[in-house]
C-alpha positions as a Markdown table, in Angstrom:
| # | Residue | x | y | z |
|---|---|---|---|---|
| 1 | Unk | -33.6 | 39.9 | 98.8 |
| 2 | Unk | -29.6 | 40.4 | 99.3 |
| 3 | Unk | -27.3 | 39.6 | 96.6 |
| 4 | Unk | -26.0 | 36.5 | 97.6 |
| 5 | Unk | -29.3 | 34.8 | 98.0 |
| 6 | Unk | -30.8 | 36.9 | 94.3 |
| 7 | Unk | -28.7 | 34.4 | 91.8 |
| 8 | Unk | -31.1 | 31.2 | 93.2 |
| 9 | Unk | -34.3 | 33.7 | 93.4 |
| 10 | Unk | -33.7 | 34.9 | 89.6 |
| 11 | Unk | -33.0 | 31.4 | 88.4 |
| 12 | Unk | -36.7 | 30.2 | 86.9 |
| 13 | Unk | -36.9 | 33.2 | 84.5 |
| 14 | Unk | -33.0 | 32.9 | 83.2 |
| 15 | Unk | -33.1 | 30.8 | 80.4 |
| 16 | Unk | -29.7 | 29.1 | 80.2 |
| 17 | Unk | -29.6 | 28.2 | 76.7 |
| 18 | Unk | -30.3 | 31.9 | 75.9 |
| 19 | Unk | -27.3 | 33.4 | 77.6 |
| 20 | Unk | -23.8 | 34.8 | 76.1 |
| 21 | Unk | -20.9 | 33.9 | 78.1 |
| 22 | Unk | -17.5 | 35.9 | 78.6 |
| 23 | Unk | -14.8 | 34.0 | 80.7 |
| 24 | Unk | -11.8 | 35.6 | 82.0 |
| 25 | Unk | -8.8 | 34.1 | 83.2 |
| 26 | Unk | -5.5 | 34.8 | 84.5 |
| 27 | Unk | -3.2 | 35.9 | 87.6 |
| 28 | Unk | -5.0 | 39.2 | 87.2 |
| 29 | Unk | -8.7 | 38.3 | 86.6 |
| 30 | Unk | -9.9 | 39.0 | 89.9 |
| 31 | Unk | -8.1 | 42.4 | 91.0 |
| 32 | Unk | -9.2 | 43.7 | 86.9 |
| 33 | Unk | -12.3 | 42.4 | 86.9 |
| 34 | Unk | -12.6 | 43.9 | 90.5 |
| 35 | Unk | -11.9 | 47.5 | 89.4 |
| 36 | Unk | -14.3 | 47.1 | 86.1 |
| 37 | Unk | -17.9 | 45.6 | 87.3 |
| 38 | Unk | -20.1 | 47.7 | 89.6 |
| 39 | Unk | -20.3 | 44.1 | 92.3 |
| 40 | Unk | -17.6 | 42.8 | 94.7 |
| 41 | Unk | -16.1 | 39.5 | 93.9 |
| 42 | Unk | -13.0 | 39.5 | 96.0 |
| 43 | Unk | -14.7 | 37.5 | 98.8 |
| 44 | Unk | -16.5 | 35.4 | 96.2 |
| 45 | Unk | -16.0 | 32.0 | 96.5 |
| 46 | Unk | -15.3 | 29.4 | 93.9 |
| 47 | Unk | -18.9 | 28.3 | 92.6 |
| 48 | Unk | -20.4 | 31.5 | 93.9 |
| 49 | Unk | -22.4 | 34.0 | 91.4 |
| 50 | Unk | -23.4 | 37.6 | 91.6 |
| 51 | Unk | -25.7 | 39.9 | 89.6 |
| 52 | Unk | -23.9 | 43.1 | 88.6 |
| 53 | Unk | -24.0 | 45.8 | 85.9 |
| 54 | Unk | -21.2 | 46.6 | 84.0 |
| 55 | Unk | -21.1 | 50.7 | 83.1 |
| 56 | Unk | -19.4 | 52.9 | 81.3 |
| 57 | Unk | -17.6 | 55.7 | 82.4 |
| 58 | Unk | -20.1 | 57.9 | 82.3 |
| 59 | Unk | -22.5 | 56.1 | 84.6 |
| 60 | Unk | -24.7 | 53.9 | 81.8 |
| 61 | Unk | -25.3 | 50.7 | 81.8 |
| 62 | Unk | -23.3 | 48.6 | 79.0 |
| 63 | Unk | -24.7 | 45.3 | 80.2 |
| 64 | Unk | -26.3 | 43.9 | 83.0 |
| 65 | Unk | -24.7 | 39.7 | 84.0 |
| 66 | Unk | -24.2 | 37.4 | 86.5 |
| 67 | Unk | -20.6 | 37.2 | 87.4 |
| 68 | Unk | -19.4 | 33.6 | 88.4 |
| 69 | Unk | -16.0 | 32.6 | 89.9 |
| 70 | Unk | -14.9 | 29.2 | 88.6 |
| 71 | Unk | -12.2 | 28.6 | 89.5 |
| 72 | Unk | -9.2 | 30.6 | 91.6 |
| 73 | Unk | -8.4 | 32.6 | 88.4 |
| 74 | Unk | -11.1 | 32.3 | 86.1 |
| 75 | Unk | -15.0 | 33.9 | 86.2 |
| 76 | Unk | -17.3 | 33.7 | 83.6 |
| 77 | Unk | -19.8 | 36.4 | 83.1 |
| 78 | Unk | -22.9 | 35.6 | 81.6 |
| 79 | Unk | -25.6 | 37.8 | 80.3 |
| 80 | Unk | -28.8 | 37.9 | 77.4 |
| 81 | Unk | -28.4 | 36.6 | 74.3 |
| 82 | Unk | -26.9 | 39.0 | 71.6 |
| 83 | Unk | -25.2 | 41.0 | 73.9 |
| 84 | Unk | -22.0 | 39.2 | 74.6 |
| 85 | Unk | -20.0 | 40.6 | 72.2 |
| 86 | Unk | -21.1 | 44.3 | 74.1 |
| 87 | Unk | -20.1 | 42.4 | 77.1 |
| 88 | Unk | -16.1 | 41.2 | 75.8 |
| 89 | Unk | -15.5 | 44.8 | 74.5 |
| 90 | Unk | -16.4 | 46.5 | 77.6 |
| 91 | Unk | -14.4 | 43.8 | 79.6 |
| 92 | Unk | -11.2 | 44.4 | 76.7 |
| 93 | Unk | -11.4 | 47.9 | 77.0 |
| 94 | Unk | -9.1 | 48.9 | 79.9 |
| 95 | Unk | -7.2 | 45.3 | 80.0 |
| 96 | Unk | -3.5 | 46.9 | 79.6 |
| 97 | Unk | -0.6 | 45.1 | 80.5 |
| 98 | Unk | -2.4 | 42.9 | 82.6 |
| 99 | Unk | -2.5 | 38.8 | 82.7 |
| 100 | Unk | -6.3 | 38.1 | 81.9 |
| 101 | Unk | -7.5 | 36.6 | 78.8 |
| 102 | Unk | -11.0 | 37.0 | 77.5 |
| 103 | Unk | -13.1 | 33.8 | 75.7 |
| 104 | Unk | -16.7 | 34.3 | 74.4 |
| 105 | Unk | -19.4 | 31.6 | 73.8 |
| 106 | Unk | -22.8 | 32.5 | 72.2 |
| 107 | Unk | -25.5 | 31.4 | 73.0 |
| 108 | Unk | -27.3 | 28.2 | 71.9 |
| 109 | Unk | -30.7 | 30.0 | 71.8 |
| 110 | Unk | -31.4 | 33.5 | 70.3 |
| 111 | Unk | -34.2 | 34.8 | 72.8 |
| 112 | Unk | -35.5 | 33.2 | 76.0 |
| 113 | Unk | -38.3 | 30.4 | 75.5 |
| 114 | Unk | -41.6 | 31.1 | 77.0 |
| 115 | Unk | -42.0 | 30.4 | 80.1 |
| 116 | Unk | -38.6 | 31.9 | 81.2 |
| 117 | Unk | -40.1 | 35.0 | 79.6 |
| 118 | Unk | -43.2 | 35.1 | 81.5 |
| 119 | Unk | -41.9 | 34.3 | 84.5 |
| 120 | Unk | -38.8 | 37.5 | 84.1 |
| 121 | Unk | -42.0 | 39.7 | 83.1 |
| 122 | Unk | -44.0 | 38.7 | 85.7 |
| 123 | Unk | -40.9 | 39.1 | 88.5 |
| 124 | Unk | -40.0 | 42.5 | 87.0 |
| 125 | Unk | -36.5 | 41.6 | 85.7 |
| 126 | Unk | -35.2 | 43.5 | 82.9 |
| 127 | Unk | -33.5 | 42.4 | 80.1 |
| 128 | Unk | -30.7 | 43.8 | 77.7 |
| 129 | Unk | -32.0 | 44.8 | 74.6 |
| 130 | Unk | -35.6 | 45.5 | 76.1 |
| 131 | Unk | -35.4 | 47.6 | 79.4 |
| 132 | Unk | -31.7 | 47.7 | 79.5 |
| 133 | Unk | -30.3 | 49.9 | 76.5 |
| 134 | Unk | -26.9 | 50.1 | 76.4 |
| 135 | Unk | -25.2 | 53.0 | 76.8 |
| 136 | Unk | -28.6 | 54.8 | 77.0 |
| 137 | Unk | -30.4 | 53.1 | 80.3 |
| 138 | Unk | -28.6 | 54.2 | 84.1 |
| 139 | Unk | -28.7 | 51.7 | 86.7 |
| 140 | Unk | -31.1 | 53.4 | 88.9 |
| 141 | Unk | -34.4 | 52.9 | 86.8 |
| 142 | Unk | -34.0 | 49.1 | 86.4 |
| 143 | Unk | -34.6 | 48.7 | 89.6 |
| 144 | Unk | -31.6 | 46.0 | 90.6 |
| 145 | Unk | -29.2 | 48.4 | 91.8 |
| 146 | Unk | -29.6 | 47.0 | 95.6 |
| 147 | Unk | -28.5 | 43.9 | 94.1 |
| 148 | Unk | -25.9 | 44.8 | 90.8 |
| 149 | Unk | -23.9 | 47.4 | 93.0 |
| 150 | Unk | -21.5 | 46.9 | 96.3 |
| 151 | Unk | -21.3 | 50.5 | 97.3 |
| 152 | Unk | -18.7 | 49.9 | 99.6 |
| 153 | Unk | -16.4 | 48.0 | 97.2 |
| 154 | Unk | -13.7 | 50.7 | 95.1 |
| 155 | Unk | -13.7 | 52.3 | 92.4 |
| 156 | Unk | -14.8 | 51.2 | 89.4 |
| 157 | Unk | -15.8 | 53.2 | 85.6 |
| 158 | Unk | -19.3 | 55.0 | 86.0 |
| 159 | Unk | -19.1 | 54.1 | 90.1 |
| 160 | Unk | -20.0 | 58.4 | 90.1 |
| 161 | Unk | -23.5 | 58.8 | 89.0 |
| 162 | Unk | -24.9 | 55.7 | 90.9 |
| 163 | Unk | -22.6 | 56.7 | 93.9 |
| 164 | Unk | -24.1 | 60.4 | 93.4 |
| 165 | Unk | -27.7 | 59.6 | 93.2 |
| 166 | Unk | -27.8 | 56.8 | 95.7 |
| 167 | Unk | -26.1 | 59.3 | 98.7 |
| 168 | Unk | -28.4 | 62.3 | 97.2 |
| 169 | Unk | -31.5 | 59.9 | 97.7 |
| 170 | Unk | -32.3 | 61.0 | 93.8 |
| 171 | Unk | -35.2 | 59.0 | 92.3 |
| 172 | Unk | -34.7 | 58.0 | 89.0 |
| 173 | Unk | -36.6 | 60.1 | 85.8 |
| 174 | Unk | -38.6 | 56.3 | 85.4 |
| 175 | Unk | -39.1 | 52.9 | 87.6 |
| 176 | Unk | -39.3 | 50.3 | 86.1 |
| 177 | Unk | -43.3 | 48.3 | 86.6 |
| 178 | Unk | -45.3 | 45.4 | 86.3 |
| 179 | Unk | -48.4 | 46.1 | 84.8 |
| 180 | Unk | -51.6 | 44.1 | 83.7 |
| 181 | Unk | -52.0 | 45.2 | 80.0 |
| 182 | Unk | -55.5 | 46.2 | 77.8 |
| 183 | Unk | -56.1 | 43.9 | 74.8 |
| 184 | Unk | -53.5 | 44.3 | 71.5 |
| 185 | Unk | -51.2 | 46.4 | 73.6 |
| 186 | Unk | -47.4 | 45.8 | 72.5 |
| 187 | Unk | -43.8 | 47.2 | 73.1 |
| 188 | Unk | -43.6 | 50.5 | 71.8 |
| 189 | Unk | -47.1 | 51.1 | 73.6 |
| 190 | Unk | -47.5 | 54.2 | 75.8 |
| 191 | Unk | -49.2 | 53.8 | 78.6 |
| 192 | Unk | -51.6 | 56.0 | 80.7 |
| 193 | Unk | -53.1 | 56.8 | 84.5 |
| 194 | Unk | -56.6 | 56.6 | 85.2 |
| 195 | Unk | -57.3 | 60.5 | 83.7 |
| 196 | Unk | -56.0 | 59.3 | 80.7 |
| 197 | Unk | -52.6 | 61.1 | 80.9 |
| 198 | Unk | -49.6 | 60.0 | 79.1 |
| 199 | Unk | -47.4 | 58.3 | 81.7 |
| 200 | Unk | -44.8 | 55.6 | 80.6 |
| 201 | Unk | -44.1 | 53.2 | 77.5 |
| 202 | Unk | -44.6 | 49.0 | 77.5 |
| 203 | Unk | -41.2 | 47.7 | 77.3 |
| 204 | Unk | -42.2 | 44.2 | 77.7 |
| 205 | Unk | -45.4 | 41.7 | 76.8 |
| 206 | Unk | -46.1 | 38.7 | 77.9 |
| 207 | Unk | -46.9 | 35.6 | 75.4 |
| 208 | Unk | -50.2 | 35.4 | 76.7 |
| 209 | Unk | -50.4 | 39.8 | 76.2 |
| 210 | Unk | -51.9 | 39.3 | 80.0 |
| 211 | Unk | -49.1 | 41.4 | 81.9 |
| 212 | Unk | -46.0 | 43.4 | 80.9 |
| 213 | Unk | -42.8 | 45.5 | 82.3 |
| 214 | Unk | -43.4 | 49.6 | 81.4 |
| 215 | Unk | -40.9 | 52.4 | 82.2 |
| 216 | Unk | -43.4 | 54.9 | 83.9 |
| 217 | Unk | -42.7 | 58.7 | 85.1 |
| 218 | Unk | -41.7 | 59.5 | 88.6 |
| 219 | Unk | -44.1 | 60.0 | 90.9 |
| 220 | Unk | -46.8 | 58.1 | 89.3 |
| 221 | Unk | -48.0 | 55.1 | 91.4 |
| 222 | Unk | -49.1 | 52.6 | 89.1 |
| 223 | Unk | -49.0 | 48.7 | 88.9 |
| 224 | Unk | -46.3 | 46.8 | 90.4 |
| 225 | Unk | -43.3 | 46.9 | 91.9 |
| 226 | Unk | -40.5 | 44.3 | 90.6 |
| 227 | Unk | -39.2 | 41.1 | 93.0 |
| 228 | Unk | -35.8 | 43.1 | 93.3 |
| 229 | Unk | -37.2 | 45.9 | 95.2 |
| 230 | Unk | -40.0 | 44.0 | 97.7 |
């Protein structure tokens, strides 16, 4: 999957109605929003959408969204429910004498409905608030940095630790897995190998408590890789 084509792909487990929006407009929306956001936009055309993360300077993840361009000057970021206003501060935090102005709609729906849900869990997409903490979780154990991140685009705050690990070849502490679950096992659940070691934690359950997402320790080789990285 590249990132132009991982907007359409990702569609049928975004729930639309369940999505904060920031829009940002101006003369200087694109060259600020450009040296903010982990993705490159200047050769994004008008209708066009990106995934990126948006870090902080010291390499963690504030919030993961879709960046769209709308219009010449204006692109709306969109990202899960609840974390939109995380999203407007990050964006306001280095605007400084510059002409972009910053709008934020809520959304209509607090959590995604069902069958968005499954279908995220069962692609291996993480969400804000539930594999994504912010300011806690680095991009390289969510395993979308081949599609959140240009690394040929400039510089940009917490563009060092992804740009260290990434030319290092450093695996991440935890990958991000799908996993087919036991019976009553919920978030907060550890989760363990076939000797019945302690190896990750359930991060994510499906309504049907069939499958789930699970941050597991390097090196262990269990259930399934996420859409982003086959």
């Amino acid at each position: 999957m590249n990132t132009d084509d991982a907007v359409a792909i990702t569609e049928p487990f975004i729930d639309q109605a369940a999505r904060d929006r920031v829009t940002v407009s101006g003369a200087d929306a694109s060259t600020y929003l450009q040296g903010q956001i982990a993705q490159e936009i200047r050769d994004l055309a008008v209708g066009a959408a990106r995934w990126t993360f948006v870090l902080d300077p010291s390499g963690k993840v504030d919030v993961l969204a879709r960046i769209q361009r709308t219009g010449d000057d204006v692109f709306v970021l969109d990202t899960d429910a609840g974390f939109g206003e995380t999203l407007l501060a990050r964006i306001d935090r280095f605007k400084i004498r510059v002409d972009a102005q910053t709008r934020l709609d809520l959304a209509t729906n607090a959590s995604p409905d069902l069958d968005h849900e499954l279908a995220r869990i069962a692609a291996g997409w993480p969400r804000m608030g539930a594999e994504i903490e912010p300011g806690s979780t680095i991009p390289a154990t969510t395993g979308v940095v081949t599609l959140a991140v240009n690394f040929q685009k400039g510089c940009y705050p917490g563009q060092e630790l992804v740009e260290r690990m990434d030319s290092r070849g450093a695996d991440a502490p935890r990958s991000l897995r799908i996993i087919d679950l036991d019976e009553g096992a919920s978030v907060g659940s550890a989760v363990h190998d076939d000797d019945g070691n302690e190896v990750g934690t359930i991060t994510s359950v499906s309504g049907d408590g069939g499958i789930g997402l699970a941050y597991v320790k390097r090196g262990v080789d269990l259930g399934r890789s996420p859409l982003a990285q086959q």
